[in-house]
Phi, psi and omega in degrees: 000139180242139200317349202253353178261349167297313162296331164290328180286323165284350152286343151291301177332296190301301173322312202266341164291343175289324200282351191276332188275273184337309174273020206242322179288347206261001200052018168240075169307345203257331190289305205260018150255287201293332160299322197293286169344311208251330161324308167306300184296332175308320227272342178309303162350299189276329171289324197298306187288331147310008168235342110006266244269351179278295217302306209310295203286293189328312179298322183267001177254347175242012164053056174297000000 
């Protein structure tokens, strides 16, 4: 696993708990779900295709 997808997802994290704060102080609470929303699906993306890409190296190390 490498250290730099770690860093990507907390650094998503961090970006989207700020825009969550700032528009939740700014009263668009509704703005500031749905940012939440599509962070979450960026950072799902970003797991899914890495559990991709492990079935892929599993099928080629047991010649699946």
């Amino acid at each position: 696993m490498n250290i730099d997808l770690l860093f990507k997802i907390a650094g998503i994290g961090i970006v989207v708990a700020v825009l969550h704060q700032i528009l939740t102080k700014a009263g668009r609470e509704d703005q500031a779900m749905m940012t939440t929303i599509a962070g979450m699906v960026i950072v799902l993306t970003v797991v899914v295709k890495e559990i991709s890409e492990l079935f892929v190296t599993v099928r080629t190390v047991f010649n699946l």
